[in-house]
C-alpha positions as a LaTeX table, in Angstrom:
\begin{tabular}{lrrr}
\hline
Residue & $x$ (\AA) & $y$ (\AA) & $z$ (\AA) \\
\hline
Unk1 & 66.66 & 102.55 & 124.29 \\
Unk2 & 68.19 & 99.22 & 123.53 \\
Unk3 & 71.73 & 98.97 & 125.02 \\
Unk4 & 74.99 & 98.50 & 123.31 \\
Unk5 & 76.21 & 95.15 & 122.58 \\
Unk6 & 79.37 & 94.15 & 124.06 \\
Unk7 & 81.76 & 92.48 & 122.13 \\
Unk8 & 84.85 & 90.04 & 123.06 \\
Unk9 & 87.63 & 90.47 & 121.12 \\
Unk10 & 90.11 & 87.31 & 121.12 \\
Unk11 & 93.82 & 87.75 & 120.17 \\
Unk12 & 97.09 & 86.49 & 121.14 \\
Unk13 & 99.61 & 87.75 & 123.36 \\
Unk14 & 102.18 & 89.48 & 120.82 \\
Unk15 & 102.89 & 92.62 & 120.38 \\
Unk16 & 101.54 & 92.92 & 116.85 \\
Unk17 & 98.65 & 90.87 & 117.58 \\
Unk18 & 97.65 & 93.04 & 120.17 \\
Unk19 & 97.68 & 96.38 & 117.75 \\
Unk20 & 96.02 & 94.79 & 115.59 \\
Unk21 & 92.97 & 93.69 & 118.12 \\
Unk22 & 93.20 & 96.90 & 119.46 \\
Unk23 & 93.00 & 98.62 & 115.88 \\
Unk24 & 90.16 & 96.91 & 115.39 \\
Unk25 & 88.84 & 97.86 & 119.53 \\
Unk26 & 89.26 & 101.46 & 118.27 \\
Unk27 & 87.56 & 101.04 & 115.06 \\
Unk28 & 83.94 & 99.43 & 116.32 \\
Unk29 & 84.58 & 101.55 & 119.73 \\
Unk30 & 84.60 & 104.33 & 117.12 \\
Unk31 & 81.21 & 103.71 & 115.63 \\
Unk32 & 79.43 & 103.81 & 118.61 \\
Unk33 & 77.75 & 100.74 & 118.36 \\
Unk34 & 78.77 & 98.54 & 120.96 \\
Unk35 & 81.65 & 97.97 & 124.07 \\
Unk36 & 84.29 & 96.10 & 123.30 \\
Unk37 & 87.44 & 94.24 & 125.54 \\
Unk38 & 90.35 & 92.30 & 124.18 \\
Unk39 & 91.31 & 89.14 & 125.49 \\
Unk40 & 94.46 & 87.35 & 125.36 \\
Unk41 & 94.47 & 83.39 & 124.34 \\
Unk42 & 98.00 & 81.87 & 123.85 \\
Unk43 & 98.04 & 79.08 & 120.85 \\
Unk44 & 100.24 & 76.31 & 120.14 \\
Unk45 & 102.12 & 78.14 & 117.75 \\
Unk46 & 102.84 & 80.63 & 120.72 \\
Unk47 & 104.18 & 77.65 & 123.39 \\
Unk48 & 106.21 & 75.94 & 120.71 \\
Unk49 & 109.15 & 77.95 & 120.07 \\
Unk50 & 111.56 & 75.58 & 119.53 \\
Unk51 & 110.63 & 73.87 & 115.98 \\
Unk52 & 110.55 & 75.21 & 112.51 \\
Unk53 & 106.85 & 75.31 & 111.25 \\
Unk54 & 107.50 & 72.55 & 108.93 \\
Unk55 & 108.58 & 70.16 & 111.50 \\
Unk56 & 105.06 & 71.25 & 113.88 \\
Unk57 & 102.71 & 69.05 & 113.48 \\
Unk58 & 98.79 & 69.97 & 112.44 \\
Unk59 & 97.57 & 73.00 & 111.08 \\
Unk60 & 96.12 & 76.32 & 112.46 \\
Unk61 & 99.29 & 76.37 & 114.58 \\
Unk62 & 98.48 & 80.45 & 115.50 \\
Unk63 & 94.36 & 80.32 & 115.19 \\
Unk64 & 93.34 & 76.59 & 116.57 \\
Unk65 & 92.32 & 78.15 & 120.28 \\
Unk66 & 91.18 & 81.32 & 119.08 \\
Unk67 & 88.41 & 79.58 & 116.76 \\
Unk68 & 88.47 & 77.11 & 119.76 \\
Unk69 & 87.25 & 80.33 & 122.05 \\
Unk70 & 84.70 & 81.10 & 119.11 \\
Unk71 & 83.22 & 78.23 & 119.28 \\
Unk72 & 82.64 & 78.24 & 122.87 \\
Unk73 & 81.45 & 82.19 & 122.72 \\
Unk74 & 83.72 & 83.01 & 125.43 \\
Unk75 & 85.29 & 85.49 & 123.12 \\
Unk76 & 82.70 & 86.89 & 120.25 \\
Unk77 & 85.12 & 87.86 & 117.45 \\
Unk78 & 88.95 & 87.05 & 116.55 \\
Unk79 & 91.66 & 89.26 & 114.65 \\
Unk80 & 94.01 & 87.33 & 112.76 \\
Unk81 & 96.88 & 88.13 & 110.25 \\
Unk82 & 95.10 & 86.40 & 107.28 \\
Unk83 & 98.08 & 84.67 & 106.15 \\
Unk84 & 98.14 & 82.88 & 109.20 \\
Unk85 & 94.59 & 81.75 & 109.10 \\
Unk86 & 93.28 & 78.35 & 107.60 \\
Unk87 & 91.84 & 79.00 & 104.28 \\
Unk88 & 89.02 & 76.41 & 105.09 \\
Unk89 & 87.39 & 77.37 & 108.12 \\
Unk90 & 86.20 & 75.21 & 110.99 \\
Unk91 & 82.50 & 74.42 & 110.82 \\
Unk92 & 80.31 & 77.12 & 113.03 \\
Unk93 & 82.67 & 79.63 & 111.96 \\
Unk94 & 83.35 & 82.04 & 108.84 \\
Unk95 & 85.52 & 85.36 & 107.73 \\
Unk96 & 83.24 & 88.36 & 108.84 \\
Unk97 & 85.86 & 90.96 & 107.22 \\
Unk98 & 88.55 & 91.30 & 105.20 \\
Unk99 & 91.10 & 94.17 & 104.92 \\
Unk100 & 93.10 & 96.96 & 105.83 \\
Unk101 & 95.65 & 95.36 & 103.73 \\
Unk102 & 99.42 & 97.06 & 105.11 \\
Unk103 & 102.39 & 97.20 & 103.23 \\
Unk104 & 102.86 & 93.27 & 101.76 \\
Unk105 & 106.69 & 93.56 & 101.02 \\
Unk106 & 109.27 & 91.41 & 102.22 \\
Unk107 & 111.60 & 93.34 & 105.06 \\
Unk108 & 115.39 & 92.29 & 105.12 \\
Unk109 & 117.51 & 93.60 & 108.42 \\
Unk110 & 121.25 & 93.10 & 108.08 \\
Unk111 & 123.76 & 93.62 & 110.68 \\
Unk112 & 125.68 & 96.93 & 109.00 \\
Unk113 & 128.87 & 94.95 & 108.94 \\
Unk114 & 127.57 & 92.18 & 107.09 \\
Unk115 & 125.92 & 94.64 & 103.99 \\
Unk116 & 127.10 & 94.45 & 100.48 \\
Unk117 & 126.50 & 96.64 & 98.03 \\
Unk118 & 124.88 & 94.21 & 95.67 \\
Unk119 & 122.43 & 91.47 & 95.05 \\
Unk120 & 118.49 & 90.97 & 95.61 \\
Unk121 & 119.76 & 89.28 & 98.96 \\
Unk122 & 123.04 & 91.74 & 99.50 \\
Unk123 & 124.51 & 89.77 & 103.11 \\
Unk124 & 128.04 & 89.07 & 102.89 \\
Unk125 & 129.02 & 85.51 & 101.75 \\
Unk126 & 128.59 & 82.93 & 103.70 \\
Unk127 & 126.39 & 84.82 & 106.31 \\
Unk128 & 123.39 & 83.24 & 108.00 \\
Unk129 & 120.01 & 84.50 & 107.26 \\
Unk130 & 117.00 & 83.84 & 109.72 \\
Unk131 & 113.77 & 82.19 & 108.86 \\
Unk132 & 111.57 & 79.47 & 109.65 \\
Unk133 & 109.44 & 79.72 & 106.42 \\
Unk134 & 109.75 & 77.33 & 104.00 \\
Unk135 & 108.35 & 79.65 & 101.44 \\
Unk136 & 111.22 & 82.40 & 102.33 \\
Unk137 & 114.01 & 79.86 & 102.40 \\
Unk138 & 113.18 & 78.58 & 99.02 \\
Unk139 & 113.29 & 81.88 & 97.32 \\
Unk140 & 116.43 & 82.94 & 99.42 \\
Unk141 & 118.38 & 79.47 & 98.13 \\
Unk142 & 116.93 & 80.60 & 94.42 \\
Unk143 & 118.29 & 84.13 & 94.80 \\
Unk144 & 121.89 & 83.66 & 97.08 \\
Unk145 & 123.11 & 80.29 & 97.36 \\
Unk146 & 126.30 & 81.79 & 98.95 \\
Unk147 & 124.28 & 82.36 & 102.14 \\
Unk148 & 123.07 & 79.73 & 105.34 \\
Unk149 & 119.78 & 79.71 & 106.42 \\
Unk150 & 119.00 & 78.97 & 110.23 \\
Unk151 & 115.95 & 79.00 & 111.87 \\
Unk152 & 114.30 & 81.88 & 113.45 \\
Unk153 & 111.34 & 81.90 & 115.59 \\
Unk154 & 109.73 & 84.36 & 117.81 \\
Unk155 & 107.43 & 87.55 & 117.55 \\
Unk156 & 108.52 & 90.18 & 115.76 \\
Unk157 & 110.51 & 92.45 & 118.38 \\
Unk158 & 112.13 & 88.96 & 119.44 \\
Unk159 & 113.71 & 88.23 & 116.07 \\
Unk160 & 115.12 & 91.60 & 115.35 \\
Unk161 & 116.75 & 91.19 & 118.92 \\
Unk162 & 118.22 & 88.40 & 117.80 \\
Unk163 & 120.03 & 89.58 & 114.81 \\
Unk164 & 121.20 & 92.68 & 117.32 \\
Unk165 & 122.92 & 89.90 & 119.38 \\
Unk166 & 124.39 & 88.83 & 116.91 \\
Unk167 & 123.13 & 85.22 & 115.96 \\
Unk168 & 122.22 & 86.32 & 112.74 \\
Unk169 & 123.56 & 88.51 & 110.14 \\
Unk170 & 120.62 & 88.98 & 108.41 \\
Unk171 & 116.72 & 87.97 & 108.84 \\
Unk172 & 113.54 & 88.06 & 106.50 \\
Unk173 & 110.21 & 89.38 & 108.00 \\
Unk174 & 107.09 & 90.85 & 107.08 \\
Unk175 & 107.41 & 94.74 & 106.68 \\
Unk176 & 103.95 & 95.04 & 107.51 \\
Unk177 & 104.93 & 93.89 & 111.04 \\
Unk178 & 107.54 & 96.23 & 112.01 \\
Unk179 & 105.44 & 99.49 & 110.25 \\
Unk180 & 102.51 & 98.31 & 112.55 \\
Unk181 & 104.52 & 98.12 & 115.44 \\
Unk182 & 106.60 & 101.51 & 114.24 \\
Unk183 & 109.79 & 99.56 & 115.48 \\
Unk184 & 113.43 & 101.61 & 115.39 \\
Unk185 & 115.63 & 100.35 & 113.24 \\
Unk186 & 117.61 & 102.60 & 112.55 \\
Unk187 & 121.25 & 100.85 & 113.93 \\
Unk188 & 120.09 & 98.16 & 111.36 \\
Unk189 & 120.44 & 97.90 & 107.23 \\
Unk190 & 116.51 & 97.58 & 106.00 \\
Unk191 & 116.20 & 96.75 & 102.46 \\
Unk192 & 112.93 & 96.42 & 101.28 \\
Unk193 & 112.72 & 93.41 & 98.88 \\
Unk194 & 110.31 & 93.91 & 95.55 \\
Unk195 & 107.04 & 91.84 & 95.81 \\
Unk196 & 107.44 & 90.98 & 92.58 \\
Unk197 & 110.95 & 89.44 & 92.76 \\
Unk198 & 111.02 & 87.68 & 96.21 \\
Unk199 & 106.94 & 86.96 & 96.73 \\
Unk200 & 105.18 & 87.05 & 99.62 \\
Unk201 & 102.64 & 85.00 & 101.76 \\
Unk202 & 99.20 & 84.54 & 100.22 \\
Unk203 & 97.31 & 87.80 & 102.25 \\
Unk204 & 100.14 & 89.03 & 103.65 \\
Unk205 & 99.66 & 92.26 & 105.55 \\
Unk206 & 95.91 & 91.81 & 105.13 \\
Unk207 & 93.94 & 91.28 & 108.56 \\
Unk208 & 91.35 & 88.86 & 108.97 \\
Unk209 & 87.95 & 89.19 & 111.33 \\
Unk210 & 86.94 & 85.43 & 112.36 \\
Unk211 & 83.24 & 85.07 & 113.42 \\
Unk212 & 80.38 & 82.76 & 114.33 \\
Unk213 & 78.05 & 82.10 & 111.56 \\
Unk214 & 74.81 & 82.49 & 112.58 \\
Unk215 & 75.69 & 86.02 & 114.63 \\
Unk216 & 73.69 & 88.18 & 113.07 \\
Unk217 & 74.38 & 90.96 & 115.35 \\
Unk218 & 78.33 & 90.68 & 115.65 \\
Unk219 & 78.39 & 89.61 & 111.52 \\
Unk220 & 76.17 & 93.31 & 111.38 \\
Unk221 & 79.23 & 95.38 & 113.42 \\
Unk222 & 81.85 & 93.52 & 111.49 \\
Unk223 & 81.12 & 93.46 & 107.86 \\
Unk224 & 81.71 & 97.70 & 107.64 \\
Unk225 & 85.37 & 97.00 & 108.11 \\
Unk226 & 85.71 & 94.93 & 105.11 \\
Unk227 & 87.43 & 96.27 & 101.97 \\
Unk228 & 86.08 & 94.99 & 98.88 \\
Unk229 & 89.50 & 94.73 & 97.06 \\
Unk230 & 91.34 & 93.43 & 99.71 \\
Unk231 & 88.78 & 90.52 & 99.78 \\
Unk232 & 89.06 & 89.81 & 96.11 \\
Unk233 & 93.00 & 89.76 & 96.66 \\
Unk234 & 92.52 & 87.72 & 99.43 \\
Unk235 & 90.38 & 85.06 & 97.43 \\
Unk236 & 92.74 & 85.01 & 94.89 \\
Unk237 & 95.62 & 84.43 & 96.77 \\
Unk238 & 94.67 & 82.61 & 99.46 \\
Unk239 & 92.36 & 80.29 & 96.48 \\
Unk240 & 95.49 & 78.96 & 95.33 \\
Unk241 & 97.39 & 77.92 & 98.51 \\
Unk242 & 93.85 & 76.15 & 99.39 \\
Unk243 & 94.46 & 73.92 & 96.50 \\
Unk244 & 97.11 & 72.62 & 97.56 \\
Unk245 & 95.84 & 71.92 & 101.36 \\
Unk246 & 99.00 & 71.96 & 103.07 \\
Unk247 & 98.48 & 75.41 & 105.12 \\
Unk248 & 101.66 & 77.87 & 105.43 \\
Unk249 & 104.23 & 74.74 & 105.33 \\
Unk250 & 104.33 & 75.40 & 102.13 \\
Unk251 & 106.62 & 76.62 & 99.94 \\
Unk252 & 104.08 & 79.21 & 98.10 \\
Unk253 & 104.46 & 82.75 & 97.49 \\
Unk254 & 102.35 & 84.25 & 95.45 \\
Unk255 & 101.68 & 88.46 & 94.19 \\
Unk256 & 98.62 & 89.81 & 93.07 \\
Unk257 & 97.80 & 93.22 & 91.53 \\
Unk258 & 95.21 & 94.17 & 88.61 \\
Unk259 & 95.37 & 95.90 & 85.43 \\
Unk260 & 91.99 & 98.20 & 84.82 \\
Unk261 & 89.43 & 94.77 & 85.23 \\
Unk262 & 91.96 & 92.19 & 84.74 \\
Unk263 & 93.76 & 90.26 & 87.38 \\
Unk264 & 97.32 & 89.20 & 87.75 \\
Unk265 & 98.36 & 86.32 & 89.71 \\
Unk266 & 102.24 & 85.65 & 89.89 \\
Unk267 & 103.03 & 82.47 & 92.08 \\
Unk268 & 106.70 & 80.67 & 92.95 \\
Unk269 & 106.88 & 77.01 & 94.46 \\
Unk270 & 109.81 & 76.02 & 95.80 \\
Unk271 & 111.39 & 72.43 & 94.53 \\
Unk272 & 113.22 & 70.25 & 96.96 \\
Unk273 & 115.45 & 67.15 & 96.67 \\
Unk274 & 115.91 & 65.43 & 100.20 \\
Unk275 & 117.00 & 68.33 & 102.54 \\
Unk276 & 117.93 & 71.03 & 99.80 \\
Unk277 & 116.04 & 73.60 & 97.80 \\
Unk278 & 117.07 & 72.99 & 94.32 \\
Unk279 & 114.98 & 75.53 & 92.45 \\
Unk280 & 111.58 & 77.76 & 91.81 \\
Unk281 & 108.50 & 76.62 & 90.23 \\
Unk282 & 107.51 & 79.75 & 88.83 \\
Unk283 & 104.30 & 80.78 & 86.84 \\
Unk284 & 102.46 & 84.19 & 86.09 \\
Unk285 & 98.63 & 84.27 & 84.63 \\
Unk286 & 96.36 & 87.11 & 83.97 \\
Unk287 & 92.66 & 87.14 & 83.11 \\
Unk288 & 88.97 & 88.11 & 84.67 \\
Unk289 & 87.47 & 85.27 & 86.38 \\
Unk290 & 89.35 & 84.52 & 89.63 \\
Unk291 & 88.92 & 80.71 & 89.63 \\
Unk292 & 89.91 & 79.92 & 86.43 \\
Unk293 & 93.11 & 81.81 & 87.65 \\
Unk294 & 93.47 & 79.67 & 90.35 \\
Unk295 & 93.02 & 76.69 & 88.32 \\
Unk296 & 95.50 & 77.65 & 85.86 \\
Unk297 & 98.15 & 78.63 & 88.24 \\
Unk298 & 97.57 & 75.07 & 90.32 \\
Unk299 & 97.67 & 73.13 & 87.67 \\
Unk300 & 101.17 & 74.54 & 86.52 \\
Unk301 & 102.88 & 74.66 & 89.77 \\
Unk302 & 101.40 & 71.39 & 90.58 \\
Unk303 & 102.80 & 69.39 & 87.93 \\
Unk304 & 105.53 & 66.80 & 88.85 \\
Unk305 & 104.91 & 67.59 & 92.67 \\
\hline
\end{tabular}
């Protein structure tokens, strides 16, 4: 009887990037093809947690040591949130699966006392909202210019903690985070924000399994937890931040869906003079062919830029 692969799982240290490795242990473990372990590799992005990710320099600043590990085959396979992951991938290496797309909304967590009863964005005047994406503070200056943005960083349970403390009175994150994680929030104001409205990060909620090429044995355990559509939104939306090969600096949010065997891309850009955001580049395209949808969409946002 030939015996079980084992398989290395690489993954950071957070909370949610440890579910997600270990929904992905379970998964293969499941199949009964192989062993698996996780192990932990802290990246840049991780040790930096002082700086906006605009002001970081480089690219990759959550995947560089994980593809790094790849690379060296001390780990065999990494689990990324896609929208964190380079859309051009380091040579040697390759997407081995796509999907199990979560929930892509945007989550917004007020303090109770600072809730109004109105608004896309309903904080309070003058409250501060927490973020360190350029692509949420650009659609938060389009949709409340009555509130301050200050920057937020840290993993998931971190940033809610600090809006309970009371530096914040109101931050933007990923709902598919906190419904991974199944966090409490239930001394908190959630409003989930329409993806069509305030757009989210190209593959948001969508996970990512990072691979050798040229492993035709770990590429054979992987490619069964791929979702077809999830890779097709993936392309699309990930296509057109590619084009503009500036990684998730920038000010993109973008919402895909389809209609029967058509394809609809909605994108925003923000616009900036010196410091401020001064307004939305928005477009919305809908067709077949996923590339010429890119290409139209690119070309509109692009202009003047």
């Amino acid at each position: 009887m030939t015996p079980k692969p084992k398989l290395v799982i690489g993954s950071r240290g957070s909370d949610l990037a440890l579910y997600q490795a270990n929904f992905i242990k379970d998964i293969l473990t499941a199949g009964g093809n192989c062993f698996t372990e996780i192990k932990i590799i802290k990246t840049s992005g991780d040790r930096i947690a002082d700086l906006s990710f605009d002001k970081m320099e480089g690219k990759g600043f959550f995947t560089k040591e994980l593809e790094e590990a790849l690379l060296a085959r001390d780990i065999d396979l990494a689990v990324h949130s896609l929208k964190d992951l380079m859309t051009s991938q380091p040579a040697g290496l390759k997407l081995g699966a796509v999907g199990y797309r979560a929930d892509r909304r945007e989550l917004l967590i007020i303090r109770p006392e600072s809730k109004i009863s109105e608004g896309l964005l309903p904080v309070k005047p003058g409250g501060i909202i927490g973020t360190s994406s350029a692509r949420r503070q650009c659609q938060i200056a389009y949709h409340n210019q009555k509130l301050s943005i200050k920057d937020l960083r840290g993993n998931v349970p971190t940033r809610i903690n600090k809006l309970r403390e009371g530096h914040y009175d109101a931050i933007l994150i990923a709902t598919a985070g906190v419904t991974r994680l199944n966090l409490d929030l239930s001394d908190l104001e959630v409003v989930h924000l329409d993806e069509q409205q305030f757009l989210p990060a190209p593959a948001q909620g969508t996970l990512g399994i990072q691979i050798r090429e040229n492993d035709p044995e770990v590429e054979r355990l992987v490619a069964p937890l791929g979702s077809e559509e999830a890779t097709a939104e993936a392309k699309l939306e990930r296509g057109l931040l590619a084009k503009f090969d500036l990684g998730c600096s920038l000010p993109l949010g973008v919402c895909s869906s389809r209609n029967q065997k058509e394809y609809i891309l909605k994108s925003v850009l923000g616009v900036r003079s010196g410091d401020d955001w001064v307004g939305l580049r928005q477009h919305e395209v809908q067709g077949t062919d996923i590339d010429s949808l890119i290409d139209q969409a690119f070309r509109y946002l692009s202009q003047d830029s």
